[in-house]
C-alpha positions as a Markdown table, in Angstrom:
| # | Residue | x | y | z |
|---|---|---|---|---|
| 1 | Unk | 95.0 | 74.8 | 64.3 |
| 2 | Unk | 91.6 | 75.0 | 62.4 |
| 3 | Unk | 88.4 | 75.6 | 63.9 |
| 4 | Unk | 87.2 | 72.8 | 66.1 |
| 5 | Unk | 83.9 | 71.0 | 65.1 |
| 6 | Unk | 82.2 | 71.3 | 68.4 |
| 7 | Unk | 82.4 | 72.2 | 72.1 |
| 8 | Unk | 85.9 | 72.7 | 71.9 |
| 9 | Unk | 87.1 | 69.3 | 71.2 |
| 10 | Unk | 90.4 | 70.3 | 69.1 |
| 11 | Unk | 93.5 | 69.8 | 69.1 |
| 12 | Unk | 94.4 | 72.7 | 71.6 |
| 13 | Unk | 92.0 | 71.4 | 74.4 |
| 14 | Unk | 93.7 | 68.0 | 73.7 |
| 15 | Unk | 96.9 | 69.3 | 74.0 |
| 16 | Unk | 96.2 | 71.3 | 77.0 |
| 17 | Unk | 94.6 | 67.6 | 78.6 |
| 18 | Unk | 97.7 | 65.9 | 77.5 |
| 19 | Unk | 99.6 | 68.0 | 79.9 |
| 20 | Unk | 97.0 | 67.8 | 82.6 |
| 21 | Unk | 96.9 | 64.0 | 82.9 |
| 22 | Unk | 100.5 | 62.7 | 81.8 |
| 23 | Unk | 101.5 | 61.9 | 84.9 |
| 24 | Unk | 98.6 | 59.5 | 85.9 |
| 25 | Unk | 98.5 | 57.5 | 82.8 |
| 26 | Unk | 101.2 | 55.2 | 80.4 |
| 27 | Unk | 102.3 | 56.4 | 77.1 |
| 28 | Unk | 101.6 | 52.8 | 75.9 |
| 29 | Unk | 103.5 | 50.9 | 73.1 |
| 30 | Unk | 103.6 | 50.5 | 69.4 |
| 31 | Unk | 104.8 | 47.5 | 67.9 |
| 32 | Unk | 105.6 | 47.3 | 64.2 |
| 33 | Unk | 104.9 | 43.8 | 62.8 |
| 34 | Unk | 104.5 | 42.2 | 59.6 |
| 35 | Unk | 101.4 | 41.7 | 57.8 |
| 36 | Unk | 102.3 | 38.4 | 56.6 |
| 37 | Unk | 102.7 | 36.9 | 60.3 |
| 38 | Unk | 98.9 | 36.8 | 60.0 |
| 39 | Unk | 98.8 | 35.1 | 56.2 |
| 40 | Unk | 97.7 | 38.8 | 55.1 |
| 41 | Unk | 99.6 | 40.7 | 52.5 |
| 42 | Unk | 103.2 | 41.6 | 53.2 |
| 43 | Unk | 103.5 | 44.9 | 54.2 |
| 44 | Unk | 104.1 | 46.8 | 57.6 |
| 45 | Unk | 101.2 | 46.7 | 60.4 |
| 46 | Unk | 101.5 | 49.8 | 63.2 |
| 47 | Unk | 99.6 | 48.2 | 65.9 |
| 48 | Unk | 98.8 | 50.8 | 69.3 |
| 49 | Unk | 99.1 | 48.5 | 72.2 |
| 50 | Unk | 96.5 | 50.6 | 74.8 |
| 51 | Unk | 95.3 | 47.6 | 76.3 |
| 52 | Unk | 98.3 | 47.9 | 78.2 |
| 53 | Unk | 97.0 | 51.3 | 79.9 |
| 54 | Unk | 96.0 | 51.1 | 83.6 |
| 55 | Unk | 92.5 | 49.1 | 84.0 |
| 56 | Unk | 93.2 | 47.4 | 80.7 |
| 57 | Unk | 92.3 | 49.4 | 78.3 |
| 58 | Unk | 92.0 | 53.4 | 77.1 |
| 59 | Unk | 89.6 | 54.6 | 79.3 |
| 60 | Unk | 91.4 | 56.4 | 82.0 |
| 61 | Unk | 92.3 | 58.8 | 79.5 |
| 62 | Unk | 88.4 | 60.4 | 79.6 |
| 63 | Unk | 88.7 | 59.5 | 83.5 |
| 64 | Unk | 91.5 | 61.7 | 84.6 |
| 65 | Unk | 90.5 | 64.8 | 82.6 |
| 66 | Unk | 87.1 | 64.6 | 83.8 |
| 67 | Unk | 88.2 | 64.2 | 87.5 |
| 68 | Unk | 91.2 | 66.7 | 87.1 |
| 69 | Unk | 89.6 | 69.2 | 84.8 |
| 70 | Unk | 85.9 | 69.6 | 86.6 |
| 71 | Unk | 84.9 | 70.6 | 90.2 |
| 72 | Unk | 84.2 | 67.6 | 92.1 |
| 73 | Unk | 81.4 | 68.0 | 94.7 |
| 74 | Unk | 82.4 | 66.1 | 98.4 |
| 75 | Unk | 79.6 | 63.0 | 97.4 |
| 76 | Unk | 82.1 | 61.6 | 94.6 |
| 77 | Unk | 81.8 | 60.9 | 90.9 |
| 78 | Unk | 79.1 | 58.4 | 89.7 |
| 79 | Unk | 79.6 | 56.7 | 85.8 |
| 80 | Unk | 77.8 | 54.6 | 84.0 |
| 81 | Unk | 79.1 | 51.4 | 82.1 |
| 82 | Unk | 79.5 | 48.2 | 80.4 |
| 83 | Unk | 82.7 | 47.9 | 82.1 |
| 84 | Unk | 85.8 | 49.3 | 81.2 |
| 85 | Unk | 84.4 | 53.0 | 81.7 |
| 86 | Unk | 83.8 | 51.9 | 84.8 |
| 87 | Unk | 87.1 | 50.5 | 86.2 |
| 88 | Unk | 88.6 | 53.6 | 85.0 |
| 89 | Unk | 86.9 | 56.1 | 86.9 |
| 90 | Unk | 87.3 | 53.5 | 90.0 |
| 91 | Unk | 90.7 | 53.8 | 89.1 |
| 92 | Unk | 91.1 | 57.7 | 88.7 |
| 93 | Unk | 88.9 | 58.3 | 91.7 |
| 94 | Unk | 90.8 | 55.8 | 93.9 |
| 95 | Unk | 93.9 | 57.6 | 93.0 |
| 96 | Unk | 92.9 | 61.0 | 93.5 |
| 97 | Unk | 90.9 | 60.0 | 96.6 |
| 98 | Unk | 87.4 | 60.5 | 95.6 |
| 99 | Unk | 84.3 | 58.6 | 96.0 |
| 100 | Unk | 83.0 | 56.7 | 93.3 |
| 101 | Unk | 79.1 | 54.7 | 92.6 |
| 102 | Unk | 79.3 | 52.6 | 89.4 |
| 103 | Unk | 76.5 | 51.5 | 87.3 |
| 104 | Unk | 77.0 | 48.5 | 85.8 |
| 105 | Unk | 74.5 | 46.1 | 83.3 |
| 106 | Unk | 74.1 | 42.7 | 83.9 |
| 107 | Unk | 76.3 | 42.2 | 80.3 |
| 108 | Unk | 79.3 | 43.1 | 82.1 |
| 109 | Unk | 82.3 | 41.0 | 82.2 |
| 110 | Unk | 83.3 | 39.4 | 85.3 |
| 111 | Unk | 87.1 | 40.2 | 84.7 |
| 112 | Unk | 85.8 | 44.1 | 84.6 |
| 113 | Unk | 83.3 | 44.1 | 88.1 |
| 114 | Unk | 86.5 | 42.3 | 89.7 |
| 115 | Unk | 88.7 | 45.2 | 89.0 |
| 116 | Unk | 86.0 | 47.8 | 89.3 |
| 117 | Unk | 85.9 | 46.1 | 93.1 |
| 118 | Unk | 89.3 | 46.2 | 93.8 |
| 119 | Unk | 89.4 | 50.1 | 93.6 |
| 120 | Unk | 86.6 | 50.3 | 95.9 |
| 121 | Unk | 83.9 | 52.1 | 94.2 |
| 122 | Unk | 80.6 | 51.3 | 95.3 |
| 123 | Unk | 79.3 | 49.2 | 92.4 |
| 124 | Unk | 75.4 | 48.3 | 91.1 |
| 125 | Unk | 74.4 | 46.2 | 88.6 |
| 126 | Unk | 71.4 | 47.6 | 86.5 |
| 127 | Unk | 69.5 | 46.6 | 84.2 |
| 128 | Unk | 70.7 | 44.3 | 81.2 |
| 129 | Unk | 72.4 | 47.1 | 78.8 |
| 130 | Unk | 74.4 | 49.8 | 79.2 |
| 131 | Unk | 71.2 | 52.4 | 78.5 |
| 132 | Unk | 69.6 | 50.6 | 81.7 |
| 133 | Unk | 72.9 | 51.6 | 83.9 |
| 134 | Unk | 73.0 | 55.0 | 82.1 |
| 135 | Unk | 69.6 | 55.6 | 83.3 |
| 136 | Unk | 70.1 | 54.1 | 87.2 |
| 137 | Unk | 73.6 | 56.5 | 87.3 |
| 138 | Unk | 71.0 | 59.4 | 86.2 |
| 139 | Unk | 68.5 | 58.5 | 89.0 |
| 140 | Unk | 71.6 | 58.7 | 91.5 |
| 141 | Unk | 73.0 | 61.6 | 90.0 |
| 142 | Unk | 69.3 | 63.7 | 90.8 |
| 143 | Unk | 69.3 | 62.2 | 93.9 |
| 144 | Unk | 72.8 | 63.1 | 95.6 |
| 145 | Unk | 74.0 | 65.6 | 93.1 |
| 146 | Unk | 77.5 | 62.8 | 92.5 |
| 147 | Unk | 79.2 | 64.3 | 89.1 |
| 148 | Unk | 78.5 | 62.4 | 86.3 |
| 149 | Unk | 81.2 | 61.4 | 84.3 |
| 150 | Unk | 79.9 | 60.2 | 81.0 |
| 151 | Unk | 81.7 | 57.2 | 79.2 |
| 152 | Unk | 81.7 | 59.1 | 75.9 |
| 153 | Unk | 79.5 | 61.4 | 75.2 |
| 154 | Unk | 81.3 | 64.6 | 78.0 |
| 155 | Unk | 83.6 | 67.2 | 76.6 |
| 156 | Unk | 86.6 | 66.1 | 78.7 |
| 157 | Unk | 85.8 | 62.4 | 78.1 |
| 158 | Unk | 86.5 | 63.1 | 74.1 |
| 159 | Unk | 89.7 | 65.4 | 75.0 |
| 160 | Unk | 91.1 | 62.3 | 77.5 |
| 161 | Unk | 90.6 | 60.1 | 74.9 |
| 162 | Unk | 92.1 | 62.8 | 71.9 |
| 163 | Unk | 95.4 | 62.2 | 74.1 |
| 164 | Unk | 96.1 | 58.7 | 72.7 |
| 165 | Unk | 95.9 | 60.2 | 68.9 |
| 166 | Unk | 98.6 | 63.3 | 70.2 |
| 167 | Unk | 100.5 | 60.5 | 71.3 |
| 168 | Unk | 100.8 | 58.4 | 68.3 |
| 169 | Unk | 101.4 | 60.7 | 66.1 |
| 170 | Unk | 104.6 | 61.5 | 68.1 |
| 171 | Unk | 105.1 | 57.7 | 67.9 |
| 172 | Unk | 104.1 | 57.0 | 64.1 |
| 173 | Unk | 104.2 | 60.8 | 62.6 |
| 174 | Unk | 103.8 | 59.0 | 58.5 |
| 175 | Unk | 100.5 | 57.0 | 59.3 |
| 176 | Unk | 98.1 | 57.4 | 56.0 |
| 177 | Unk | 95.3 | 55.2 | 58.2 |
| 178 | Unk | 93.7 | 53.9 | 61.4 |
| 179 | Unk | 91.5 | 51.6 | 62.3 |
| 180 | Unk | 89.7 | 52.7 | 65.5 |
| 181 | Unk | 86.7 | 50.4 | 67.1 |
| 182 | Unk | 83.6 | 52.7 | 67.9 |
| 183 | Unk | 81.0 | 51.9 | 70.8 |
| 184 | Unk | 79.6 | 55.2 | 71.8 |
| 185 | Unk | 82.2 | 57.1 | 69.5 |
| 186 | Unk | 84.2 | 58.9 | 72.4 |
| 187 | Unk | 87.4 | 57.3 | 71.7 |
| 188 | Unk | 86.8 | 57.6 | 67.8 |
| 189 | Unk | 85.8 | 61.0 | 68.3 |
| 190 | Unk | 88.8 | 62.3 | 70.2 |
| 191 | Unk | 91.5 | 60.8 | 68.3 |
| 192 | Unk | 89.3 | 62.5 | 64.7 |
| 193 | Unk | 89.5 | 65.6 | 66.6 |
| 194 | Unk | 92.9 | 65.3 | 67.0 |
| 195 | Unk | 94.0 | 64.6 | 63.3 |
| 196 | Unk | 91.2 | 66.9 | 61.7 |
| 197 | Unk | 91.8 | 64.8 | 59.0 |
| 198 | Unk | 95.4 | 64.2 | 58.5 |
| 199 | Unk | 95.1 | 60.7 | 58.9 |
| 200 | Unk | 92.2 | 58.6 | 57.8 |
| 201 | Unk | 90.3 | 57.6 | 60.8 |
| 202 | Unk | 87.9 | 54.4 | 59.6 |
| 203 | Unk | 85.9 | 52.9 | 62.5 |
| 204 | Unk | 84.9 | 49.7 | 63.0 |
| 205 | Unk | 81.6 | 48.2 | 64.5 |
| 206 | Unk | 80.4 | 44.3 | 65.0 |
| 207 | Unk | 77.4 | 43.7 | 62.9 |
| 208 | Unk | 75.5 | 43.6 | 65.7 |
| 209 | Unk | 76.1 | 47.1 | 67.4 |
| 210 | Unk | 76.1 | 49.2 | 64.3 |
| 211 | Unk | 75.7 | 52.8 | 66.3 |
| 212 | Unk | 77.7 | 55.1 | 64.0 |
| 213 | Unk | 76.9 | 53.2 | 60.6 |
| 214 | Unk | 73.5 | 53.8 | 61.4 |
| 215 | Unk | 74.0 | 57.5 | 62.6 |
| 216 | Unk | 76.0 | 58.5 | 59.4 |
| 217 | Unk | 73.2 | 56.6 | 57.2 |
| 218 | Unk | 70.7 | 58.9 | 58.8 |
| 219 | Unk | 72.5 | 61.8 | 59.4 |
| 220 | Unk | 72.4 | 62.0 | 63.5 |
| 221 | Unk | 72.3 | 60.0 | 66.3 |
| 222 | Unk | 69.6 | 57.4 | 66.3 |
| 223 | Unk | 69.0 | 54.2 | 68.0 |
| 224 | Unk | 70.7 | 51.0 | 66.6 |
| 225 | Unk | 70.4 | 46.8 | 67.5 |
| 226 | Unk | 72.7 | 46.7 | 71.0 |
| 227 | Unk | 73.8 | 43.3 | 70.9 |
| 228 | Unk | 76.7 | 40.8 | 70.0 |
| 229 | Unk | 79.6 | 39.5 | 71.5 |
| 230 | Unk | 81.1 | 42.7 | 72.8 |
| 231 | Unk | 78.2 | 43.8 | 74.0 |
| 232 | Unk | 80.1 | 44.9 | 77.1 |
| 233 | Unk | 82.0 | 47.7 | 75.3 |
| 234 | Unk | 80.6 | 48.3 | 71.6 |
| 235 | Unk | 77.3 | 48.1 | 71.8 |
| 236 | Unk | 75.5 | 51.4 | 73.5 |
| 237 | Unk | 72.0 | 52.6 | 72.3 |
| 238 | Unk | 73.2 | 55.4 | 70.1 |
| 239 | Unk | 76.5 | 57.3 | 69.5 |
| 240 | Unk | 77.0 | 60.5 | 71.2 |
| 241 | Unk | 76.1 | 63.8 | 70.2 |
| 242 | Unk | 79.2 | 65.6 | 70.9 |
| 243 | Unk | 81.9 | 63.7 | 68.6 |
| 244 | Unk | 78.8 | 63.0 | 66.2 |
| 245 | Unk | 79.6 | 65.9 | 63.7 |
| 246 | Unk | 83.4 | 65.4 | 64.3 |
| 247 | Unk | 82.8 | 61.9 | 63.2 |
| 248 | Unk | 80.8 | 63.7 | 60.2 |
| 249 | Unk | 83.6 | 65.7 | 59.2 |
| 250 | Unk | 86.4 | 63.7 | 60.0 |
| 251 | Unk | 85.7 | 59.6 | 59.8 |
| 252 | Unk | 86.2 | 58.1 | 56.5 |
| 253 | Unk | 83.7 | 55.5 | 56.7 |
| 254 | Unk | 82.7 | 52.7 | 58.8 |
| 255 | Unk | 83.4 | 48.7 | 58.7 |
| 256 | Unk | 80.8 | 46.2 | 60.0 |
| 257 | Unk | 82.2 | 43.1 | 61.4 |
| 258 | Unk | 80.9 | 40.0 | 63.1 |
| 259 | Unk | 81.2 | 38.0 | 65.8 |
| 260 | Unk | 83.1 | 35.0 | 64.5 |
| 261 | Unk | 85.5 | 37.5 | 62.7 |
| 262 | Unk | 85.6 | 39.4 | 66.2 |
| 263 | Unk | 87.0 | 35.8 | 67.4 |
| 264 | Unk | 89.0 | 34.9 | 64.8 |
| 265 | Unk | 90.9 | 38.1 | 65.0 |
| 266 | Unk | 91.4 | 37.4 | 68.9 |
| 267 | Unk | 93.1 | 34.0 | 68.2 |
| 268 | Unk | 95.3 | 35.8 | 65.8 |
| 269 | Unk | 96.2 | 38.3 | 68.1 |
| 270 | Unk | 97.1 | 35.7 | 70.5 |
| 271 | Unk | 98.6 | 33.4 | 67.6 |
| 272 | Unk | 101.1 | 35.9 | 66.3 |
| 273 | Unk | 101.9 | 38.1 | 69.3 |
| 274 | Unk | 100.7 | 37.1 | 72.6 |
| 275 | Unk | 98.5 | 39.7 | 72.4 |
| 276 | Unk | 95.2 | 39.3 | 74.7 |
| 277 | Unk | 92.5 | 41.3 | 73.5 |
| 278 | Unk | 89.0 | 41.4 | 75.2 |
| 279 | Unk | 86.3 | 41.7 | 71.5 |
| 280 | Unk | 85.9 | 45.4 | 72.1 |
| 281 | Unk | 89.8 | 45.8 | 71.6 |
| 282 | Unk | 90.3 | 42.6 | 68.4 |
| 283 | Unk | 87.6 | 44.4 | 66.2 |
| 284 | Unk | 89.5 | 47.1 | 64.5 |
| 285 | Unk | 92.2 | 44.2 | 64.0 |
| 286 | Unk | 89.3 | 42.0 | 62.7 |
| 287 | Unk | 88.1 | 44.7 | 59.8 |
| 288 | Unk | 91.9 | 43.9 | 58.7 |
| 289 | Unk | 92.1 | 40.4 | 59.2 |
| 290 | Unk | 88.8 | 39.1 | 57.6 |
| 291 | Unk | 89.5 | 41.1 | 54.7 |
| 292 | Unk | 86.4 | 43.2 | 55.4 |
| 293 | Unk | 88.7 | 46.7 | 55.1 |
| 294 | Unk | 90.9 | 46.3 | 51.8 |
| 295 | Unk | 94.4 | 47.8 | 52.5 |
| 296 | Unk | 95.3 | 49.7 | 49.5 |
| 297 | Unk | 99.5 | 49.4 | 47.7 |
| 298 | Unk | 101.7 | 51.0 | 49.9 |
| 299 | Unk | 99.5 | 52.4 | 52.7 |
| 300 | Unk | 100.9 | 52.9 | 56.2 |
| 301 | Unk | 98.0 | 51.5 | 58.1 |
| 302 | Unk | 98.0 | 51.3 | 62.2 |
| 303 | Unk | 95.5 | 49.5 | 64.0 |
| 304 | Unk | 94.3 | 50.3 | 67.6 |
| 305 | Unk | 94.2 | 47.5 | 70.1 |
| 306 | Unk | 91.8 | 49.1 | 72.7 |
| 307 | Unk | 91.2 | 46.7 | 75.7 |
| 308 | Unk | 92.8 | 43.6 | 77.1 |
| 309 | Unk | 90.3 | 42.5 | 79.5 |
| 310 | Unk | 89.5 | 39.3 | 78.0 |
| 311 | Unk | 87.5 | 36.5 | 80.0 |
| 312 | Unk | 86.9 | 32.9 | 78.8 |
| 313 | Unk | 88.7 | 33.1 | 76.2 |
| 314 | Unk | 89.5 | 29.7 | 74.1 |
| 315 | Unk | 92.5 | 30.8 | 72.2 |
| 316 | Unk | 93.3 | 27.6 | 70.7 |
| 317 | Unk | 93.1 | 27.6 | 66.6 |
């Protein structure tokens, strides 16, 4: 296909991933639904259901190709994460048999460590943000020489996560847009790398975690406010520099959205389909649903619903 942007991530290496992981992750749903079941503008609604992927949400994706496509040393793997990185790489390395230290901050949600536990990785909480963890997993990593398997910003990471795009396409081939959440930008990145601009790829970010927003604005990386209520999954110091000019090249634009409409889309969700999404996974749905992204006549628009582990959740209108 064209040239890739950087590092390799293109559609070949995703392809080539694809094949390497298929059998230890789920080609997870689409469901088509109405607009108009949530008082929005009639019109079709493509929505990708990957909170239904093992550990509740895309990750595993980035794990298995990092822990089928590198040389793992005898000490394990060690990752850093506000969660759902985190239980994926339990999970991968638990299935694959390989030791696994995980770096957790203090933001994490209780629903995530629980499921981190069950796979039996060695976990440590660290710090209060994800940076704090990324910087205790370093420490380890110099100390025991454990293979770091970065939550976004690692070549195979970005191709794992380029899988889901491969996918559905083959699902949805006539999509004109998607609505993708961004934290660190390796799921946005992967599945922009994938398209090169076929479909357009608009990313969403709470108010409150605006890492690419503020990296397109300035024209790199740079640090941005880490907070809001999915902290746990959106909110990372900075975007990463791999998918950074891929996001350059390929992302349309980026949506800001708060924390109530973060909610609000999470009750719909629930409302309408019985669908529970953790915030991380309800805020490309909420750049829809509080109007904030303006579908325009006739566009075939899919939305990605990226993680289901929800805690504490009132659901209730």
């Amino acid at each position: 296909m064209s040239d890739p942007v950087g590092d390799g991530i293109a559609p070949a290496g995703i392809a080539a991933t694809a094949d390497r992981i298929r059998s230890y992750v789920r080609r997870t749903p689409v469901i088509e639904v109405e607009a108009a079941d949530f008082a929005l503008a009639p019109g079709p609604l493509h929505l990708k259901l990957e909170h239904l992927q093992h550990t509740g949400s895309f990750k595993p994706r980035g794990a298995f190709a990092n822990l089928l496509q590198r040389d793992v040393p005898a000490v394990g793997v060690v990752a850093a994460s506000g969660g759902n990185h985190g239980a994926a790489v339990a999970y991968a390395a638990m299935k694959l048999g390989v030791p696994a230290r995980i770096f957790v901050p203090s933001v994490a949600a209780l629903t995530k460590l629980e499921r981190i536990r069950e796979c039996g990785a060695d976990l440590v909480v660290a710090g209060e943000r994800y940076a704090d963890a990324l910087e205790a997993s370093e420490r380890w990593v110099a100390e025991t020489g454990a293979m770091p398997i970065h939550a976004y910003d690692q070549v195979e990471t970005l191709l794992g996560q380029g899988t889901l795009a491969m996918e559905l396409e083959a699902q949805v081939p006539s999509l004109d847009t998607l609505l993708v959440a961004v934290g660190g930008g390796g799921l946005i990145g992967g599945i922009a790398a994938w398209y090169e601009g076929r479909v357009r790829i608009v990313g969403v970010e709470p108010e409150a975690a605006p890492t690419l927003a503020r990296a397109l604005d300035a024209g790199r990386p740079v640090d941005a406010p880490a907070g809001g209520i999915a902290a746990d999954s959106l909110a990372p110091r900075r975007v990463g520099a791999l998918m950074f000019p891929i996001a350059q090249r390929y992302v349309a634009g980026v949506v800001l959205v708060t924390d109530d409409e973060i909610r609000q889309a999470q009750v719909a969700l629930w409302g309408a389909l019985r669908i529970v999404a953790e915030p991380g996974g309800a805020a490309a749905f909420a750049a829809l649903a509080s109007g904030r992204y303006a579908r325009r006549p006739g566009e075939r628009l899919g939305v990605l619903v990226c993680g289901g582990n929800a805690v504490g959740v009132d659901f209730r209108r």
